[in-house]
C-alpha positions as CSV (number, residue, x, y, z in Angstrom):
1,X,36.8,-7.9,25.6
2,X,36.6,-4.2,25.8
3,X,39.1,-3.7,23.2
4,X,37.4,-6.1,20.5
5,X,33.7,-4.0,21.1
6,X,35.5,-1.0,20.5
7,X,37.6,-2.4,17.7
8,X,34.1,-4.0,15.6
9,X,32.2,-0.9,16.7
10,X,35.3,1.4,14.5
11,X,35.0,-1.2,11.8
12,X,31.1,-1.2,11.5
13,X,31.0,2.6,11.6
14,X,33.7,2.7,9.0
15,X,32.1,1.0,6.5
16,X,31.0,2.3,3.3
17,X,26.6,3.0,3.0
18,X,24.9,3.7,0.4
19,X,22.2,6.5,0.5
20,X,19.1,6.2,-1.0
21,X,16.4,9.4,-1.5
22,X,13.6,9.2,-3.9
23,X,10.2,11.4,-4.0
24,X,7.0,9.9,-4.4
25,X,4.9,11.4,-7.4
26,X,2.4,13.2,-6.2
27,X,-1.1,11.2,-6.5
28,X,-4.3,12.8,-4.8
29,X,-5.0,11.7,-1.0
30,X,-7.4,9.0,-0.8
31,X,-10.4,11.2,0.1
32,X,-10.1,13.2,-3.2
33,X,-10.2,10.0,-4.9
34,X,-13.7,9.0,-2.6
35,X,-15.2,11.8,-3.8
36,X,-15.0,11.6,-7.8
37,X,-14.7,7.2,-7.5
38,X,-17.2,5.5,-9.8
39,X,-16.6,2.5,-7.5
40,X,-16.2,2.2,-4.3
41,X,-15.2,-1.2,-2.2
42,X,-13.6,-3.2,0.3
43,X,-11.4,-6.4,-1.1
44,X,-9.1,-8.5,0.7
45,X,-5.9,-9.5,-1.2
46,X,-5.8,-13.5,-2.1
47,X,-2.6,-14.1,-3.7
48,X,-0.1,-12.4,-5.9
49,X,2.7,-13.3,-8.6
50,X,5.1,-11.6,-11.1
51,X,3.2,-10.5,-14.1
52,X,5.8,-11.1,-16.7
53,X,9.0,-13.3,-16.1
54,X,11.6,-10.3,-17.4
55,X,14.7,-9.9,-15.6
56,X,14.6,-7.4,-12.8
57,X,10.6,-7.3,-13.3
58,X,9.1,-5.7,-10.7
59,X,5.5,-5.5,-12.3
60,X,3.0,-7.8,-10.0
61,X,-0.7,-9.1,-10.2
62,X,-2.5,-10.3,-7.6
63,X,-5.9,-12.2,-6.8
64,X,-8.7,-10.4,-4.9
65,X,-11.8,-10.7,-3.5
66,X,-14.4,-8.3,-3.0
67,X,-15.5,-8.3,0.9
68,X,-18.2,-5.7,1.0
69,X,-19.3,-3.7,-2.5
70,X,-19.9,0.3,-0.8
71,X,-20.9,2.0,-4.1
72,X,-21.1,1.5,-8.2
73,X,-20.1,-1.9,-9.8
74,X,-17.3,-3.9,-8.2
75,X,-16.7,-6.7,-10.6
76,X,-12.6,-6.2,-9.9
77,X,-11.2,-9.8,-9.3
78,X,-7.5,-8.9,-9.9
79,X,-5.1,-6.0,-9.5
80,X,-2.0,-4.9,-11.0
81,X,0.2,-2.9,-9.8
82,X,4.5,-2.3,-9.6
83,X,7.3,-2.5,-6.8
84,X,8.7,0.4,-8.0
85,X,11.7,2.1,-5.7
86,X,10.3,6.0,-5.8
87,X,6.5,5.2,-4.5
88,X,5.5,1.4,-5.6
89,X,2.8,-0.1,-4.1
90,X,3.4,-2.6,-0.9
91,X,0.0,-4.7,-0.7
92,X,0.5,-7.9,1.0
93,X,-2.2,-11.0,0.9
94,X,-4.3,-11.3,3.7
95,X,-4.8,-7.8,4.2
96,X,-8.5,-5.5,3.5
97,X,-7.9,-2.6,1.5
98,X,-10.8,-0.1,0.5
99,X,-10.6,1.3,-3.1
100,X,-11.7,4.3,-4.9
101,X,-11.4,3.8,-8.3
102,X,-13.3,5.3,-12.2
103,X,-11.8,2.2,-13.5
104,X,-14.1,-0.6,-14.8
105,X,-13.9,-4.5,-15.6
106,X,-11.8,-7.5,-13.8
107,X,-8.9,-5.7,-13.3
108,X,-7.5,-2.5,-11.2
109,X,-4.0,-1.1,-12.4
110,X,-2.3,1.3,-9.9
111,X,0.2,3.5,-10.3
112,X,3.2,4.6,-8.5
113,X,2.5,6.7,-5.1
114,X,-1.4,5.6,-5.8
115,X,-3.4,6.7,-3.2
116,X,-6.5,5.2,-4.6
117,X,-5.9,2.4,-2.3
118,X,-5.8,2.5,1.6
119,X,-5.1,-0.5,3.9
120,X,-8.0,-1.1,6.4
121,X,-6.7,-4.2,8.0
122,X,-7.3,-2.7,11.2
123,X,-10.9,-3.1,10.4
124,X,-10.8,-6.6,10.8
125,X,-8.3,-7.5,13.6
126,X,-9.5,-10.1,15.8
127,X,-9.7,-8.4,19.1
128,X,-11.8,-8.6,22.4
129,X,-14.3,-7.0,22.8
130,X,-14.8,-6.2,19.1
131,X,-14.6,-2.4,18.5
132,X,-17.2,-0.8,17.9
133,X,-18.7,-0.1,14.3
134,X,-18.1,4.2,14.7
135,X,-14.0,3.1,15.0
136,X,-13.7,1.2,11.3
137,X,-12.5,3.0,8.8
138,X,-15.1,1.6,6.1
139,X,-17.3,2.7,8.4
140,X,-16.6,6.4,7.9
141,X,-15.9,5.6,4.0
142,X,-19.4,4.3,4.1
143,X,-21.5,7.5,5.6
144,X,-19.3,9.9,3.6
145,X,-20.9,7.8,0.4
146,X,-24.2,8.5,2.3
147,X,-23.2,12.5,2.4
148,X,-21.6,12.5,6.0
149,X,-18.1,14.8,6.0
150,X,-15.1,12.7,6.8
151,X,-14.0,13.4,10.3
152,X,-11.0,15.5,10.4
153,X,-9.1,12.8,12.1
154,X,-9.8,10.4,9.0
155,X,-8.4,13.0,7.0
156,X,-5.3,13.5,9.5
157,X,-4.7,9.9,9.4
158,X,-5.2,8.9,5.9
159,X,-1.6,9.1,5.2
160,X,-0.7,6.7,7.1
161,X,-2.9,3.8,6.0
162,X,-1.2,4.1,2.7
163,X,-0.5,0.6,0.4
164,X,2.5,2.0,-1.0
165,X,6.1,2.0,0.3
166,X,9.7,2.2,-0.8
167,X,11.7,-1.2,-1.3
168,X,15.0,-1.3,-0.6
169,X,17.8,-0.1,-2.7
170,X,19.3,-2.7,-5.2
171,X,22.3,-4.7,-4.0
172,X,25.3,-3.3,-5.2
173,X,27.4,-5.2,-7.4
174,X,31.0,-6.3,-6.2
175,X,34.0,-4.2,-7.8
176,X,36.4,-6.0,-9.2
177,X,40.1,-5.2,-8.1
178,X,43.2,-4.4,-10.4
C-alpha cells in the first residue's frame, strides 16, 4: 500500500502544469469612482446569458434590479460586461452589488479590472441578530454621498469586495503523436 502512495504521489508531481500569469489593467478603486459617479445605486443581479452566440464568446449580459437608488437617476435594468482571463468581471445572480457609474440609460457596460462595481452581498446575509446598520457597506456608501469621509477600513477593504476575477486558463488541446 505504501509503495502505490508513493508511486501515484511521483506520478502526480511529475506531471506536466501549465502556468498562467496575467495583470489586471489598472481601473480606479471604487471610492475614486464614488466620488466623480453621476449615479449611485444598489442592484441585485437577476439572471445572465451570452450576449452573442460566437464561438469562444466570453461577452455576457445580465438582468438587474435596482434594490435601493443612493444618488442621480438609476434607470439601469441590464449590464454588460466580459469574462475575460486578465481582469473579467465575476458577478453571479443573486448577489447585491453597489455601483458608481457616469453612465446613463438601461444598460451598464464594464470593463475589464472595473472597479466601478463592488459586491455588497454581505449586506444582506440572513443572520441572527441582524447587524447593525453602522456595519453595511451601503451604509458607509450612503453618508460619504451625504459628505461623511469613508472610514479608513472601507478604503483598506475595498479591494477585496471586488466583482471581478480571473477564470481559469483554457483547456489545452491534446497533441497529436507521430
Amino acid at each position: 500500500m505504501r509503495v502505490l502512495l508513493v508511486l501515484t504521489a511521483t506520478l502526480l508531481l511529475g506531471a506536466p502544469t501549465t502556468a498562467f500569469a496575467c495583470a489586471d489593467p489598472h481601473e480606479p478603486p471604487f471610492s475614486r469612482e464614488l466620488a466623480h459617479a453621476k449615479s449611485v445605486f444598489i442592484f441585485r443581479l437577476v439572471s445572465l446569458r451570452l450576449s452573442d452566440h460566437a464561438p469562444d464568446s466570453r461577452a455576457i449580459i445580465g438582468d438587474i434590479e435596482i434594490v435601493r437608488p443612493l444618488q442621480g437617476e438609476a434607470a439601469f435594468r441590464q449590464v454588460a460586461f466580459t469574462d475575460a482571463r486578465c481582469g473579467g468581471m465575476r458577478l453571479r445572480v443573486g448577489r447585491y452589488y453597489a455601483a458608481a457609474t457616469d453612465q446613463d440609460g438601461a444598460l451598464i457596460r464594464l470593463v475589464p479590472g472595473d472597479n466601478s462595481v463592488i459586491d455588497i452581498s454581505s449586506d444582506y446575509a440572513l443572520t441572527y441578530p441582524p447587524p447593525p446598520e453602522e456595519s453595511k457597506w451601503q451604509w458607509h456608501i450612503a453618508n460619504y454621498l451625504q459628505g461623511v469621509p469613508l472610514p479608513s477600513d472601507f478604503l483598506e477593504r475595498e479591494a477585496f469586495l471586488t466583482a471581478h476575477s480571473v477564470p481559469p486558463p483554457p483547456l489545452l488541446q491534446p497533441t497529436e503523436s507521430p
